[in-house]
PyMOL Python script that loads the backbone (N, CA, C, O; Angstrom):
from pymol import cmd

cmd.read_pdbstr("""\
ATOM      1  N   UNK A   1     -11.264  -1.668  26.244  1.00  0.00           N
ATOM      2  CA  UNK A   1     -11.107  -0.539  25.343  1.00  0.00           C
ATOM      3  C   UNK A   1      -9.800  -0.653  24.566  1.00  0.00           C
ATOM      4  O   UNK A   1      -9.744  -0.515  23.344  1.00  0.00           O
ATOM      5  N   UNK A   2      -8.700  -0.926  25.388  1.00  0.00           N
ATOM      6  CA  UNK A   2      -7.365  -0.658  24.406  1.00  0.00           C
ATOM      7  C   UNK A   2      -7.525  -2.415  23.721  1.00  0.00           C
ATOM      8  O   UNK A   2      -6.795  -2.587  22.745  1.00  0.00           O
ATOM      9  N   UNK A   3      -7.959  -3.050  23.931  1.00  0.00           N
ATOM     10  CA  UNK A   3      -7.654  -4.649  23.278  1.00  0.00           C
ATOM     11  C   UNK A   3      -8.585  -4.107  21.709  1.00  0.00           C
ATOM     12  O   UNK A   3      -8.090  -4.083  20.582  1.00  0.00           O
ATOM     13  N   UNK A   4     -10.092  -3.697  22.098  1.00  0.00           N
ATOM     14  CA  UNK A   4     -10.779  -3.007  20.591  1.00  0.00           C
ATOM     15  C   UNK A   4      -9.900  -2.012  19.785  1.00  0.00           C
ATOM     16  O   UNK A   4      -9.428  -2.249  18.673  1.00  0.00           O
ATOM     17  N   UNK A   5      -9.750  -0.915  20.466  1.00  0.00           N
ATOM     18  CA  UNK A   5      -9.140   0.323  19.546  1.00  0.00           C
ATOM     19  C   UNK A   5      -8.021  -0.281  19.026  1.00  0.00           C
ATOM     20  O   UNK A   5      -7.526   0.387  18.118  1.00  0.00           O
ATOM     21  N   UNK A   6      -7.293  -1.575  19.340  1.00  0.00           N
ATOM     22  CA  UNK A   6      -6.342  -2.267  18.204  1.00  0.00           C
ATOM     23  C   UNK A   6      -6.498  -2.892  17.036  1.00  0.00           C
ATOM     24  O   UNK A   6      -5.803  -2.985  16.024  1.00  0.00           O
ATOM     25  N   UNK A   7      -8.126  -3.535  17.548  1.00  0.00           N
ATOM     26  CA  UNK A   7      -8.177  -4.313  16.377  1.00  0.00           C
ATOM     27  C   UNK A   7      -9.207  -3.341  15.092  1.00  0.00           C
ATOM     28  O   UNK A   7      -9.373  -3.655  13.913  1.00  0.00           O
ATOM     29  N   UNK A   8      -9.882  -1.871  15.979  1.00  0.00           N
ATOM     30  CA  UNK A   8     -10.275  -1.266  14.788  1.00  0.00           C
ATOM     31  C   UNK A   8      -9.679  -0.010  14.057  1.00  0.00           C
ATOM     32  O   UNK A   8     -10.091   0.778  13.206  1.00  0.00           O
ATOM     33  N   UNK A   9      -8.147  -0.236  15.007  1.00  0.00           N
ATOM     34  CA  UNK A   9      -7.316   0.401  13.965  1.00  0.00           C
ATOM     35  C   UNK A   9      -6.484  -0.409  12.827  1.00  0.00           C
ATOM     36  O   UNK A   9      -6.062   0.028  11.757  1.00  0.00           O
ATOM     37  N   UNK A  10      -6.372  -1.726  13.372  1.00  0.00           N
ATOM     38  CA  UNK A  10      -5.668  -2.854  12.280  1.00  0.00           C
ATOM     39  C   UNK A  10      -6.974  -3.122  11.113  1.00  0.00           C
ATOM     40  O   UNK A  10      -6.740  -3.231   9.909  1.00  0.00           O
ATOM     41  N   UNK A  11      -8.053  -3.186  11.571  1.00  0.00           N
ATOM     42  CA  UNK A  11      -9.354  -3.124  10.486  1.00  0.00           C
ATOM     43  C   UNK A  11      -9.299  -1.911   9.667  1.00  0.00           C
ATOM     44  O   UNK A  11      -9.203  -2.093   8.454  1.00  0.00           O
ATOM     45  N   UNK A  12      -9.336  -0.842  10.052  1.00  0.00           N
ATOM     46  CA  UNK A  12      -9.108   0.305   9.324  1.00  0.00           C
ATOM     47  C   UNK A  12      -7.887   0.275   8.390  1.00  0.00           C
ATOM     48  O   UNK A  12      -7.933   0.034   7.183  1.00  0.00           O
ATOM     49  N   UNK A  13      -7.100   0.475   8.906  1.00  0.00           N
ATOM     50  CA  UNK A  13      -5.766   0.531   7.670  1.00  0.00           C
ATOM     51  C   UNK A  13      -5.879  -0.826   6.709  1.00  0.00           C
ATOM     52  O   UNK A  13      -5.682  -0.892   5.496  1.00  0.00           O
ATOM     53  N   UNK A  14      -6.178  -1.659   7.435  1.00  0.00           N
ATOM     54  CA  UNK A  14      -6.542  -2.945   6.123  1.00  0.00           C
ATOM     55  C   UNK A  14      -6.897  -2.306   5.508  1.00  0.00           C
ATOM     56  O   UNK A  14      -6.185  -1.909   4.585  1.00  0.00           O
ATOM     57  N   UNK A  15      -8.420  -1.765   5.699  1.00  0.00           N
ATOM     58  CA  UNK A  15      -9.289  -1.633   4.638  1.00  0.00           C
ATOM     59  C   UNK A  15      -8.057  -0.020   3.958  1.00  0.00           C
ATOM     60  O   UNK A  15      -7.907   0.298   2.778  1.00  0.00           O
ATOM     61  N   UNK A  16      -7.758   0.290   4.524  1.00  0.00           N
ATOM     62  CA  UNK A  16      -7.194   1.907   3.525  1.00  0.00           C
ATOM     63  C   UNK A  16      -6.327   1.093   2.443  1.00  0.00           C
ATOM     64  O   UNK A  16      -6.553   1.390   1.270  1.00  0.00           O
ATOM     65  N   UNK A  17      -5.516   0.261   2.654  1.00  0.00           N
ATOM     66  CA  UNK A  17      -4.426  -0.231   2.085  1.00  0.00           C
ATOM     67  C   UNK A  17      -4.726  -1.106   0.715  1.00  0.00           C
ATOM     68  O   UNK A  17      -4.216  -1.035  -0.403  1.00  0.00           O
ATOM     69  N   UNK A  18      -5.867  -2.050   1.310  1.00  0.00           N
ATOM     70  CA  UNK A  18      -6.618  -2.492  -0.069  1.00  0.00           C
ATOM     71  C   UNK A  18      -7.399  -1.321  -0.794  1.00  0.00           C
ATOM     72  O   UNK A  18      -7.164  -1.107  -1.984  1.00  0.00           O
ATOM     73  N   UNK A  19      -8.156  -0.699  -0.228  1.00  0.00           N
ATOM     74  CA  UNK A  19      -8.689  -0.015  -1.150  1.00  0.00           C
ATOM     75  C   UNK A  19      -7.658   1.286  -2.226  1.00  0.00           C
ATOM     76  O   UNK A  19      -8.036   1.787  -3.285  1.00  0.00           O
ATOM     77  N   UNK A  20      -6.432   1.522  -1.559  1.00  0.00           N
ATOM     78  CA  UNK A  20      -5.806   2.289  -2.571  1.00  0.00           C
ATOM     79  C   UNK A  20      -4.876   1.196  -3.568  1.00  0.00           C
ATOM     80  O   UNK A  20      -4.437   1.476  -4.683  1.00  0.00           O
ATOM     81  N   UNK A  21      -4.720  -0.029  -2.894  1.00  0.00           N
ATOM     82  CA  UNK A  21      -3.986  -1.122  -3.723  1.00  0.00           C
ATOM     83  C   UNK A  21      -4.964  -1.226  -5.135  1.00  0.00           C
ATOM     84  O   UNK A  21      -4.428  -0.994  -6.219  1.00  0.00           O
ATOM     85  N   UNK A  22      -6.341  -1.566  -5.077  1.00  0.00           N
ATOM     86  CA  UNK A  22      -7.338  -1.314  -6.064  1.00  0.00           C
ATOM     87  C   UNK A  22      -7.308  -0.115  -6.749  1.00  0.00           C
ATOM     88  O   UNK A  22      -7.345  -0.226  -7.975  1.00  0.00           O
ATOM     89  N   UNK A  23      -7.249   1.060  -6.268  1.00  0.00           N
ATOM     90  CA  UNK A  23      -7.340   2.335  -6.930  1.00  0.00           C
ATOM     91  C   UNK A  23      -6.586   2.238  -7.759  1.00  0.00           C
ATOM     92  O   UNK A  23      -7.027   2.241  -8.908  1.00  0.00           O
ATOM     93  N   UNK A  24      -5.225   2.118  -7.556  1.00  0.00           N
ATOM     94  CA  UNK A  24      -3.692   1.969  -7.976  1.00  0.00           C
ATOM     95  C   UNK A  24      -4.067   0.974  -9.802  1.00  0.00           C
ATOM     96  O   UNK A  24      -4.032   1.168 -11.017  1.00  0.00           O
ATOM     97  N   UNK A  25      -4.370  -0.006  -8.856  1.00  0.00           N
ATOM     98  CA  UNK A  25      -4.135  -1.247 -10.425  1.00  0.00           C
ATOM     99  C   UNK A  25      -5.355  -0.570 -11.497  1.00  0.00           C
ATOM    100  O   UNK A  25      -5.187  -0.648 -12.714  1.00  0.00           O
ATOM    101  N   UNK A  26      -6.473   0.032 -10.965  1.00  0.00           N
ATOM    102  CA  UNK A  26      -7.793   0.436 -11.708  1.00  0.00           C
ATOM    103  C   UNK A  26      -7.172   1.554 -12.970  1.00  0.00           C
ATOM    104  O   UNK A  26      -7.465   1.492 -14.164  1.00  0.00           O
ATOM    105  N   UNK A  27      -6.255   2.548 -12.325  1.00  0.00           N
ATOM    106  CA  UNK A  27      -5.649   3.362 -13.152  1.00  0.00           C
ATOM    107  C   UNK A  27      -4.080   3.828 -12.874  1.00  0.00           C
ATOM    108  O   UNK A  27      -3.867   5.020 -12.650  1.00  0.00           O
ATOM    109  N   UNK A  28      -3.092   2.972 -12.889  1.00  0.00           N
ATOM    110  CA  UNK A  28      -1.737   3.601 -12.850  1.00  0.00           C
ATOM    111  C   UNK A  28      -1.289   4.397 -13.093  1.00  0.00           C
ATOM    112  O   UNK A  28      -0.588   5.039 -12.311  1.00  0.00           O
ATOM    113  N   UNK A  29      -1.566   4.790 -14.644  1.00  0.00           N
ATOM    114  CA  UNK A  29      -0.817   6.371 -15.224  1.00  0.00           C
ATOM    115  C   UNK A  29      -1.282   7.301 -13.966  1.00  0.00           C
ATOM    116  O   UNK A  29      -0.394   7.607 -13.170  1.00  0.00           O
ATOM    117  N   UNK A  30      -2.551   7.754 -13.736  1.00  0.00           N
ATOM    118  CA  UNK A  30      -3.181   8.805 -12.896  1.00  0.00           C
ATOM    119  C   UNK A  30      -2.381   8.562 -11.838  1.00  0.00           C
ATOM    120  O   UNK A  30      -1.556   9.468 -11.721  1.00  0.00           O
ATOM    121  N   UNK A  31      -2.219   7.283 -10.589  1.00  0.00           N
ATOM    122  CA  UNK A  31      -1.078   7.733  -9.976  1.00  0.00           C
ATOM    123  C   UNK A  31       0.251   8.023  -9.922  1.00  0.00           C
ATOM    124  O   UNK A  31       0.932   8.415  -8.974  1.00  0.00           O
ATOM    125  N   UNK A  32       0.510   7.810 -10.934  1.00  0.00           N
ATOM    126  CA  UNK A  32       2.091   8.333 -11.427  1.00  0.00           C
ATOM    127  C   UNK A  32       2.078   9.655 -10.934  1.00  0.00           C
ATOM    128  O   UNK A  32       2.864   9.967 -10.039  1.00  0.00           O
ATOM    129  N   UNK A  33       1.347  10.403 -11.370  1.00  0.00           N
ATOM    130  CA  UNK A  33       1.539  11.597 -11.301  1.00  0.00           C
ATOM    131  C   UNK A  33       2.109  12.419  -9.645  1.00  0.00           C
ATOM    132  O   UNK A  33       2.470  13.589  -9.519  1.00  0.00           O
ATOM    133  N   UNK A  34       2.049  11.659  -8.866  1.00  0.00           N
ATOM    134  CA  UNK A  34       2.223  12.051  -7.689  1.00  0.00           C
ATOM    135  C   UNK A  34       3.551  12.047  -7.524  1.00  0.00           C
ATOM    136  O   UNK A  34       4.082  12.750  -6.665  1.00  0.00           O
ATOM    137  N   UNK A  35       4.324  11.147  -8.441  1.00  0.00           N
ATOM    138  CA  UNK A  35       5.514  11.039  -8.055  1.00  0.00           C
ATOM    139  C   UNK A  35       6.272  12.238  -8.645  1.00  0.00           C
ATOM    140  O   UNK A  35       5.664  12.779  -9.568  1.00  0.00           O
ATOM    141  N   UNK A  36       7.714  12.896  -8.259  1.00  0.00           N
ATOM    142  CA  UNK A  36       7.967  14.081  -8.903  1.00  0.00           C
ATOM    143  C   UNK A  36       8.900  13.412  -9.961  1.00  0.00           C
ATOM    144  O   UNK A  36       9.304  12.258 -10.107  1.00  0.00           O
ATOM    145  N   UNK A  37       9.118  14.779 -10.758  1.00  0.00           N
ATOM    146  CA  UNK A  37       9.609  14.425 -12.047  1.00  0.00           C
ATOM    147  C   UNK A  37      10.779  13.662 -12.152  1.00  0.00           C
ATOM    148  O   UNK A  37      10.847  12.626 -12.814  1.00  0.00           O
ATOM    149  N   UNK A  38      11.801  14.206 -11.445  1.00  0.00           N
ATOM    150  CA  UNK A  38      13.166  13.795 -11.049  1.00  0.00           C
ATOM    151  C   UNK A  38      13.362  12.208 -10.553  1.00  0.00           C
ATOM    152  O   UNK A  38      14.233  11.359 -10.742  1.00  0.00           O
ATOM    153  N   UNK A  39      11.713  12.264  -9.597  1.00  0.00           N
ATOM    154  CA  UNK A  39      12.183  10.592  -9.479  1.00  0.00           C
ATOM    155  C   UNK A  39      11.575   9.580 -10.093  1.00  0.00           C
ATOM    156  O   UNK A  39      11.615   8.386  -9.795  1.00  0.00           O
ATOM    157  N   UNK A  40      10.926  10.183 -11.090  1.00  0.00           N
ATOM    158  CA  UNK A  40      10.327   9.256 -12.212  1.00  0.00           C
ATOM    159  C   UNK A  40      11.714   8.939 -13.074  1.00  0.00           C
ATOM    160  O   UNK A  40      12.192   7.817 -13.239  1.00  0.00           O
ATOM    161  N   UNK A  41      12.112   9.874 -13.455  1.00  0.00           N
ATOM    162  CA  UNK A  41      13.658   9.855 -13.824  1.00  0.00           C
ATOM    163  C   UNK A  41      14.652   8.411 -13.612  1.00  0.00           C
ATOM    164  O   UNK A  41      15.303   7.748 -14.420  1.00  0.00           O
ATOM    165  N   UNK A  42      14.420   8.280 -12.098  1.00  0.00           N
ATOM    166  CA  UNK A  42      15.533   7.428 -11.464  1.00  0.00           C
ATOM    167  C   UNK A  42      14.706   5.676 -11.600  1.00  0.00           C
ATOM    168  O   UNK A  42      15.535   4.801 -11.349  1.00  0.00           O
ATOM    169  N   UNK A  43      13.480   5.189 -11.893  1.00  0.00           N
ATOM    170  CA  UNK A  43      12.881   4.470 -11.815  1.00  0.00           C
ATOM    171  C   UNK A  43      13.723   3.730 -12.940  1.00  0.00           C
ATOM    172  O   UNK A  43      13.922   4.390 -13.960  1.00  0.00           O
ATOM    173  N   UNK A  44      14.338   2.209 -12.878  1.00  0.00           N
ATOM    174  CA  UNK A  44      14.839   1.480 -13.847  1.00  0.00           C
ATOM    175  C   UNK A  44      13.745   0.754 -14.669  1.00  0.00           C
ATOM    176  O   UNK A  44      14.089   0.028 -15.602  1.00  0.00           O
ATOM    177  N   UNK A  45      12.094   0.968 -14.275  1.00  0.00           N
ATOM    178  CA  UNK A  45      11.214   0.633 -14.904  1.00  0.00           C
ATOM    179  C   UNK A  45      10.354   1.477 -15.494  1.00  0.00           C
ATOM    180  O   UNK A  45      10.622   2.627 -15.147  1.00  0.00           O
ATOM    181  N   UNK A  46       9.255   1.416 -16.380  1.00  0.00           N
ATOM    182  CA  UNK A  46       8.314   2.305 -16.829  1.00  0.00           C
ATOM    183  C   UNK A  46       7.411   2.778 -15.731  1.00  0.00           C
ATOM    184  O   UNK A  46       6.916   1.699 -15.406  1.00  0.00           O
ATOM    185  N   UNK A  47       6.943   3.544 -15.055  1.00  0.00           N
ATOM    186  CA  UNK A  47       6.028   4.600 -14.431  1.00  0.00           C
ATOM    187  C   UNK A  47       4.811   3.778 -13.981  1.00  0.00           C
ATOM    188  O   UNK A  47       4.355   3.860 -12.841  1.00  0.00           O
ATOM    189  N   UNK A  48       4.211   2.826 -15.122  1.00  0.00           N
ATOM    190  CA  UNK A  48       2.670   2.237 -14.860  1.00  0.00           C
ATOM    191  C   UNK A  48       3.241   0.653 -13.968  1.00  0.00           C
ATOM    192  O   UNK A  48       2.703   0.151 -12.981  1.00  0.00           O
ATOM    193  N   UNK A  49       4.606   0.095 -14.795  1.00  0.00           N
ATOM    194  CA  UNK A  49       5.138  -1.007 -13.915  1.00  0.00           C
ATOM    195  C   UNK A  49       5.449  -0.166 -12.294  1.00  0.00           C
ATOM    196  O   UNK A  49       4.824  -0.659 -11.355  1.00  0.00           O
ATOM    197  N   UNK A  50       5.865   0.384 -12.143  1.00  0.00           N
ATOM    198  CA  UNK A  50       6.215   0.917 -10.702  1.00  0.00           C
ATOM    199  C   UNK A  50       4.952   0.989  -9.878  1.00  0.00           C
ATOM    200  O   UNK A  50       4.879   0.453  -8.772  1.00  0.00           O
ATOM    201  N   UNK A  51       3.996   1.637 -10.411  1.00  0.00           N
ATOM    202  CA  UNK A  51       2.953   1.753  -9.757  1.00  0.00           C
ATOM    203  C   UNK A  51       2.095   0.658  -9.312  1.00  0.00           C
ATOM    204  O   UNK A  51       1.657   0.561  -8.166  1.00  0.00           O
ATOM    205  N   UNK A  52       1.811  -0.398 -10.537  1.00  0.00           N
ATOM    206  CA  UNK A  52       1.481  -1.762 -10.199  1.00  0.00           C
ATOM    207  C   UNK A  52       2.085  -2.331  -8.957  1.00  0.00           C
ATOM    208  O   UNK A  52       1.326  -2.719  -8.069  1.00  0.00           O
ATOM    209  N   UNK A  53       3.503  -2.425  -8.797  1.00  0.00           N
ATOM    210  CA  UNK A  53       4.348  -3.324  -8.198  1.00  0.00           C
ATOM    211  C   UNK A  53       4.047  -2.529  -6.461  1.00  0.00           C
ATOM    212  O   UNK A  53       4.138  -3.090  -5.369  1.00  0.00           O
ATOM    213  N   UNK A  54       3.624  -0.859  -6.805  1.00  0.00           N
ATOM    214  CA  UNK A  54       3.341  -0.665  -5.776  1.00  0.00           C
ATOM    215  C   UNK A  54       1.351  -1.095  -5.234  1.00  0.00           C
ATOM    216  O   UNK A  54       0.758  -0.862  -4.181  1.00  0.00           O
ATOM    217  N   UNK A  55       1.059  -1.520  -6.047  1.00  0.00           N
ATOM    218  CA  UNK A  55      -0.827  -1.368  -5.835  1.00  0.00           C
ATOM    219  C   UNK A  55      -0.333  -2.784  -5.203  1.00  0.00           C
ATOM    220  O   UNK A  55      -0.773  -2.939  -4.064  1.00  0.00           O
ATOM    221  N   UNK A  56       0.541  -3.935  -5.712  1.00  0.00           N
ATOM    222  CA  UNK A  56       0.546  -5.146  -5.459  1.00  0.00           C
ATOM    223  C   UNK A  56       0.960  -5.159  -3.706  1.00  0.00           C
ATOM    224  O   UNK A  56       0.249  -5.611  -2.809  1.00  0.00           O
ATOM    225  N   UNK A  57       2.284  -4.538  -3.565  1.00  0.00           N
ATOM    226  CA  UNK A  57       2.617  -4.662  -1.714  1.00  0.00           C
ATOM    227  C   UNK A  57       1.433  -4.044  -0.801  1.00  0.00           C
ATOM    228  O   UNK A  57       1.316  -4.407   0.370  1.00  0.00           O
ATOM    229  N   UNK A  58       0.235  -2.746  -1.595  1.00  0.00           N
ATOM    230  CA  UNK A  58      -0.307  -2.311  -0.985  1.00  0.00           C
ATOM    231  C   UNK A  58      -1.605  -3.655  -0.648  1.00  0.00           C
ATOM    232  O   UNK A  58      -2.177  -3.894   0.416  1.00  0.00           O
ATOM    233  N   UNK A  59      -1.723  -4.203  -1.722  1.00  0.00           N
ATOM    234  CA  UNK A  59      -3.032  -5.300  -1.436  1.00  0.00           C
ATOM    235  C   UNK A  59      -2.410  -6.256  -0.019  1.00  0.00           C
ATOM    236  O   UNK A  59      -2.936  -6.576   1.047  1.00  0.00           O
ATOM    237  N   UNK A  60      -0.902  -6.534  -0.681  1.00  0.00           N
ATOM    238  CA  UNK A  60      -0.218  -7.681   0.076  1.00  0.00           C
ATOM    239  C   UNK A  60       0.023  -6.838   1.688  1.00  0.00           C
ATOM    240  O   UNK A  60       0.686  -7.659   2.321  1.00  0.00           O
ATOM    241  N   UNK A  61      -0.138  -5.987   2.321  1.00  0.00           N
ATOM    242  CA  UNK A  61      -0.028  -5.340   3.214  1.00  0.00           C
ATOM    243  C   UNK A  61      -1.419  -5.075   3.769  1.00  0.00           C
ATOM    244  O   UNK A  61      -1.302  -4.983   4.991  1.00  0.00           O
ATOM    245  N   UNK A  62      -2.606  -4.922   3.423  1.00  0.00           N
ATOM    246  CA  UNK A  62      -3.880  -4.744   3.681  1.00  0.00           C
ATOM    247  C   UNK A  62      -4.574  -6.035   3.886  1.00  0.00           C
ATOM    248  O   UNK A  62      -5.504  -6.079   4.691  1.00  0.00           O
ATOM    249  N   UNK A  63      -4.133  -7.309   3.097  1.00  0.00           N
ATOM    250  CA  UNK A  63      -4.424  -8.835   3.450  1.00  0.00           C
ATOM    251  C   UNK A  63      -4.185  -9.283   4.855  1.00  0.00           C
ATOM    252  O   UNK A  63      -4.923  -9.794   5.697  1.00  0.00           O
ATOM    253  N   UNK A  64      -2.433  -8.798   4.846  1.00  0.00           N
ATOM    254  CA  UNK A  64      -1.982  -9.830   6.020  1.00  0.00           C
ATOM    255  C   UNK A  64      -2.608  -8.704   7.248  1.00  0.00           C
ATOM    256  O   UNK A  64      -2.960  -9.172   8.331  1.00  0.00           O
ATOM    257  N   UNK A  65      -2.694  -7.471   7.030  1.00  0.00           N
ATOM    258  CA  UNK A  65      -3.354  -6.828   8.384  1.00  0.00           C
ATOM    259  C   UNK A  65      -4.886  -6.997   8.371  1.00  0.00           C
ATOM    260  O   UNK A  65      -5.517  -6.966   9.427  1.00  0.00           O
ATOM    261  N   UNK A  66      -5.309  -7.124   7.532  1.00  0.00           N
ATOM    262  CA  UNK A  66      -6.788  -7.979   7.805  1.00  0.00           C
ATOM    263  C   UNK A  66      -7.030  -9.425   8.356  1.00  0.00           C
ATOM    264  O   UNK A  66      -7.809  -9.857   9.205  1.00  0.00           O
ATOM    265  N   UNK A  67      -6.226  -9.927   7.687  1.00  0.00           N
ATOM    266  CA  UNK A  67      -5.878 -11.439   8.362  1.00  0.00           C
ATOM    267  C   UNK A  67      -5.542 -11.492   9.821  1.00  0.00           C
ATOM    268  O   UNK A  67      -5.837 -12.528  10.416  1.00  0.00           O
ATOM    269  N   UNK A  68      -5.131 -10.797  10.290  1.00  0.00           N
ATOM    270  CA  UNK A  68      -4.262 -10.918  11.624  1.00  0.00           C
ATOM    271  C   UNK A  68      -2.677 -11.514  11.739  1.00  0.00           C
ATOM    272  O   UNK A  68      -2.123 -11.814  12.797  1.00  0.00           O
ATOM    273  N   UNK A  69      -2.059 -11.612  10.307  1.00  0.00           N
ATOM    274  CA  UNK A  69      -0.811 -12.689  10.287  1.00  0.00           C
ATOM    275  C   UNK A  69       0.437 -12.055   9.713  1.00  0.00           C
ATOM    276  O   UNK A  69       0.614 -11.565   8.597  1.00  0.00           O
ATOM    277  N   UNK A  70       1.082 -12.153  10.519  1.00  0.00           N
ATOM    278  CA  UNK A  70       2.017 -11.077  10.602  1.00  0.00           C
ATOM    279  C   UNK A  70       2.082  -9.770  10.547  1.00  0.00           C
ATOM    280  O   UNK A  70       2.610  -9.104   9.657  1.00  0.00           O
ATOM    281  N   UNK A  71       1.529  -9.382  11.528  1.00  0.00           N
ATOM    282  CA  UNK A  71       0.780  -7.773  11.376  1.00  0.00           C
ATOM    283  C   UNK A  71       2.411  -7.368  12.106  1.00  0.00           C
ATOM    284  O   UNK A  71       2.515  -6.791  11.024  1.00  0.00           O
ATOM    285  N   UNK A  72       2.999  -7.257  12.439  1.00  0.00           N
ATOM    286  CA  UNK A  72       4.284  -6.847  12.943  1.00  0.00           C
ATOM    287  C   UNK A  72       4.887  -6.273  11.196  1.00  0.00           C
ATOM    288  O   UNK A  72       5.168  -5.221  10.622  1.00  0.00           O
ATOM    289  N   UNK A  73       4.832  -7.834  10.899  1.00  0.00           N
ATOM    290  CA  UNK A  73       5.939  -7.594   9.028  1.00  0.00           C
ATOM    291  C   UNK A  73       5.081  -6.634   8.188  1.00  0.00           C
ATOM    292  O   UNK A  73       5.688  -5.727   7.619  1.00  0.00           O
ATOM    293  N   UNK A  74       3.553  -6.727   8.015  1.00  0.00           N
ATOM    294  CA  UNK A  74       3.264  -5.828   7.329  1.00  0.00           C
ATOM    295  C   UNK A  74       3.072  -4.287   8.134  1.00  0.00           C
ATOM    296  O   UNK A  74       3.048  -3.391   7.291  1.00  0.00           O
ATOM    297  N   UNK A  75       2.955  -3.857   9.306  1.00  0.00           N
ATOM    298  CA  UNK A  75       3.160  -2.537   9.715  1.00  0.00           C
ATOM    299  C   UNK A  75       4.555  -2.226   9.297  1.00  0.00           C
ATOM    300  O   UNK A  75       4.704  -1.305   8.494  1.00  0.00           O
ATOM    301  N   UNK A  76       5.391  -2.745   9.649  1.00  0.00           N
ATOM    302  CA  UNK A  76       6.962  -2.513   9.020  1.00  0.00           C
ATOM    303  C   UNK A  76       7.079  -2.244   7.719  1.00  0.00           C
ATOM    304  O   UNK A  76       7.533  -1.211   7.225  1.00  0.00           O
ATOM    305  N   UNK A  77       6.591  -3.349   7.075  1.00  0.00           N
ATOM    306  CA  UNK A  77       6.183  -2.609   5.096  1.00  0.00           C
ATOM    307  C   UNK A  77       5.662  -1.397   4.936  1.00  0.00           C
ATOM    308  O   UNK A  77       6.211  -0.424   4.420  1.00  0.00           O
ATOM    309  N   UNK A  78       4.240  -1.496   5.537  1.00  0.00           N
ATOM    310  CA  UNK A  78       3.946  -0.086   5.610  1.00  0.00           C
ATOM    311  C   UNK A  78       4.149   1.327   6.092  1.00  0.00           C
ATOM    312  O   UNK A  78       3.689   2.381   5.654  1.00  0.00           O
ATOM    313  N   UNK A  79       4.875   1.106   7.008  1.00  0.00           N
ATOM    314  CA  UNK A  79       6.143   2.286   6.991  1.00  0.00           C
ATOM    315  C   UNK A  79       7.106   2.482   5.790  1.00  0.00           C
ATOM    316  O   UNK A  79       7.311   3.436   5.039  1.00  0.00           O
ATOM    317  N   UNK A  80       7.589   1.306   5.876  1.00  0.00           N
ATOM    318  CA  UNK A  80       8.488   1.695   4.789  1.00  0.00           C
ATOM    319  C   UNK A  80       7.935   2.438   3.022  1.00  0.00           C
ATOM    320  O   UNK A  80       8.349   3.392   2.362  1.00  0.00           O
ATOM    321  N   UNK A  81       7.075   1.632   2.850  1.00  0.00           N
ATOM    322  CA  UNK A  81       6.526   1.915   1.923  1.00  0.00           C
ATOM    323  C   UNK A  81       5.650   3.464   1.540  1.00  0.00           C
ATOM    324  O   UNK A  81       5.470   3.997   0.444  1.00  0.00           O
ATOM    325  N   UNK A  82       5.192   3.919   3.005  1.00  0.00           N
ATOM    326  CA  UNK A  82       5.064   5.259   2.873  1.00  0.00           C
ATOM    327  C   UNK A  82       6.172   6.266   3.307  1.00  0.00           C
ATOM    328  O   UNK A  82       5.997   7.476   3.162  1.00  0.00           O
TER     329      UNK A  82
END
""", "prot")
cmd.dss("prot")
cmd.show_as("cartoon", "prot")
cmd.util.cbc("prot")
cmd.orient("prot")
């Protein structure tokens, strides 16, 4: 039981992570919007680049935890990143 419920929680968040990494690149402006005003503000890039760069760690974080390879480095990203 606990050796499965690991690997279909590492299957699961794969799949969450790619599929909002896709959402992300499909339409950027629309997720902009989540971010608040103030810290759109502080971004040294445009709004749709930020968002990309974020759809990109989200794919690159949903790969390697699908993969099984380096699932340590990408749970750590993905903390950080949320």
């Amino acid at each position: 039981m606990k050796k499965s419920s690991f690997h279909i929680l590492r299957v699961g968040l794969a799949i969450t992570f790619l599929w909002i990494g896709i959402l992300i690149f499909k339409n950027p402006e629309a997720w902009g919007g989540y971010l608040e005003p103030w810290a759109v503000g502080l971004l040294p890039i445009p709004l749709s680049e930020a968002m990309i760069g974020t759809a990109i760690i989200d794919i690159i974080i949903g790969a390697l935890l699908l993969t099984d390879t380096l699932i340590w480095l990408a749970a750590l990203a993905g903390l950080c990143l949320r």
